[in-house]
C-alpha positions in Angstrom: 95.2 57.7 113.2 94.1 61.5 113.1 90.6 62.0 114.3 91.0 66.0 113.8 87.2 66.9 112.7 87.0 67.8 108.7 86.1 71.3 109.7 88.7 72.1 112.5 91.5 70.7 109.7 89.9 72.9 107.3 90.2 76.2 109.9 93.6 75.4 110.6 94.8 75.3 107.6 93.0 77.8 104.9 90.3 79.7 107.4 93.0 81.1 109.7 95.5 82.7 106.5 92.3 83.8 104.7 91.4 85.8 107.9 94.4 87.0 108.5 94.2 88.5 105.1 90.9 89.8 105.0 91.2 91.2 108.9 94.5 92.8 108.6 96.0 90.6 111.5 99.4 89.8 111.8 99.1 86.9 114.5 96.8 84.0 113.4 96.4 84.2 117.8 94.2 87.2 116.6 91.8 85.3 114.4 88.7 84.9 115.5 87.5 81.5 116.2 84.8 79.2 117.5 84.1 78.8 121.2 81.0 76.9 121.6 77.7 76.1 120.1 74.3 76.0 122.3 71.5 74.4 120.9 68.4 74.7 123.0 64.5 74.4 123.0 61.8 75.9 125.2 59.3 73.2 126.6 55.8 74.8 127.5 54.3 74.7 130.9 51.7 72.5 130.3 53.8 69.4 128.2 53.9 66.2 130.6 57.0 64.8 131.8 56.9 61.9 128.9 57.2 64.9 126.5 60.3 66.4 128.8 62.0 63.0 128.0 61.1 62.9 124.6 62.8 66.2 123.9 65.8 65.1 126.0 66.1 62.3 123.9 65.9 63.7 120.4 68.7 66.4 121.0 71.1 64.1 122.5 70.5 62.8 119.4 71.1 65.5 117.0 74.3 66.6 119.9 75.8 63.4 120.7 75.7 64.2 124.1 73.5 65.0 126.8 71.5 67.8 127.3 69.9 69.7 130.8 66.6 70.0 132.0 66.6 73.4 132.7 63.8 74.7 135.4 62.0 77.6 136.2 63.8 79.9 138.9 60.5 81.4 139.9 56.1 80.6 139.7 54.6 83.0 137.3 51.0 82.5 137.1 50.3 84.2 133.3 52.4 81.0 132.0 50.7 78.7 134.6 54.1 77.7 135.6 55.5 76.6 139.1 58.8 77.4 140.3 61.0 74.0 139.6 59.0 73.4 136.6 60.9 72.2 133.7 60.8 74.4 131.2 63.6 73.9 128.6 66.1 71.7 127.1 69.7 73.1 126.8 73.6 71.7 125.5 76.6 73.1 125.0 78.8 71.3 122.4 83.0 72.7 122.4 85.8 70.6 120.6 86.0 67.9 118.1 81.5 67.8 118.8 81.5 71.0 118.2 83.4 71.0 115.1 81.6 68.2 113.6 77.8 69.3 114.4 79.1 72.7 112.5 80.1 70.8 109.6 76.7 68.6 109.9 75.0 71.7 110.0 76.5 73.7 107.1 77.0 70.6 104.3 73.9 68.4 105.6 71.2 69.8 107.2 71.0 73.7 105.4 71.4 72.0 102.0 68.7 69.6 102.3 66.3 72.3 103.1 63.7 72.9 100.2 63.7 76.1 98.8 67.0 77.1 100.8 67.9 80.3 100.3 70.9 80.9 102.9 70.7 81.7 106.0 70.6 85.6 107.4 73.5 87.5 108.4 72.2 89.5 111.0 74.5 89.0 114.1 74.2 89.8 118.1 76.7 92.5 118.2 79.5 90.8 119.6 79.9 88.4 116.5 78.0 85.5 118.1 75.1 83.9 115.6 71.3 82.6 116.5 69.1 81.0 114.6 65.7 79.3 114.9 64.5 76.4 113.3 61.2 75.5 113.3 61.2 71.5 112.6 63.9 69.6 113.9 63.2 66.4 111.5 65.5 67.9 108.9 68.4 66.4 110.7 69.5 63.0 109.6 69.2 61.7 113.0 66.0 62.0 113.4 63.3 59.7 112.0 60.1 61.2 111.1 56.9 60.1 112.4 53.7 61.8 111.7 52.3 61.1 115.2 55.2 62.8 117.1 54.8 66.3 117.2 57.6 68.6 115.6 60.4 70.2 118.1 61.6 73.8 117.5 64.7 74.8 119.2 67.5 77.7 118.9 71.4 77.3 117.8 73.8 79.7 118.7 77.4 79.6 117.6 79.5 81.5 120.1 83.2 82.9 118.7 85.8 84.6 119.9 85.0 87.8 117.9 85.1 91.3 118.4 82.5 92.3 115.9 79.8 91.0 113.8 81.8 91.7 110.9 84.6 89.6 112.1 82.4 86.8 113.5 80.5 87.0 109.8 83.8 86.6 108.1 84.6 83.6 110.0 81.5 81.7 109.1 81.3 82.8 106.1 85.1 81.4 105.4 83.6 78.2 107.5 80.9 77.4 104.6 78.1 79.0 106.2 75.3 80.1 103.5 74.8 83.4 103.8 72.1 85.2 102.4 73.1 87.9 99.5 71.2 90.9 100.3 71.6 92.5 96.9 69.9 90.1 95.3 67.0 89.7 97.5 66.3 93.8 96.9 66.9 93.5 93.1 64.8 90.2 93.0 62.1 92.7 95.0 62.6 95.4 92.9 62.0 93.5 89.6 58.3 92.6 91.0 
């Protein structure tokens, strides 16, 4: 039985040729490719330590494995927070979770959206992608309850690219919905 994530199978066998094409590389050991993904959320100063768990627990859900407490490395009094305070939830997913939270991501989560327009393609300059999101119930993991209060965290989706237009290529040839920012200025433009 073959438990190669959808995705990865996918990379392997149309994702690496089309890059090759469309990046001029002769080695498919050239192609850029995906090296981790870090999905994190910042946990304010003055949340109780109920709440800490609570935000533990809902991205092991949405990860499938645990995350970190991460702590404060110094006090700073302007944030009212004490050295060794918790102050953020972190994981790093690589391999088959990795590959499967991608394709969660792109062909669940993004689609289900309302009003979804894509996603933007501004990168960080060495073809690594961020993103915020603002509500964390539009995962299917998570059940909503109007007495919880919403969790915003940050995804990033390390590769192995050398530039933003590489690492865009890949994602794009992954499924990610990029916006199209011709039409947004014609759309603009029309007003």
């Amino acid at each position: 039985m073959n438990n190669t994530p959808v995705l990865k199978k996918m990379y392997a066998e149309k994702v690496v040729p089309a890059l090759e094409k469309a990046l001029k590389h002769d080695n498919p050991h050239n192609v850029p490719n995906l090296e981790k993904i870090v999905i994190s959320s910042g946990i304010r100063s003055e949340n109780s330590k109920e709440w800490v768990q609570e935000v533990v627990k809902e991205i092991a859900k949405l990860a499938g494995q645990q995350p970190v407490v991460t702590k404060s490395r110094k006090s700073i009094a302007n944030f009212k927070l004490r050295e060794g305070q918790a102050n953020g939830v972190m994981v790093t997913l690589r391999g088959a979770r990795m590959w499967e939270f991608l394709y969660k991501f792109i062909n669940i989560v993004l689609p289900s959206i309302r009003d979804f327009r894509g996603v933007g393609t501004r990168l960080d300059g060495h073809g690594n992608y961020s993103f915020g999101i603002a509500d964390h119930t539009i995962f299917p993991e998570i059940t909503v309850d109007p007495n919880r209060k919403n969790l915003g965290m940050d995804i990033t989706i390390v590769t192995t690219a050398k530039t933003d237009d590489e690492g865009r290529e890949l994602l794009k040839q992954l499924g990610m919905p990029f916006r199209k920012p011709n039409a947004e200025a014609a759309t603009t433009e029309a007003k």
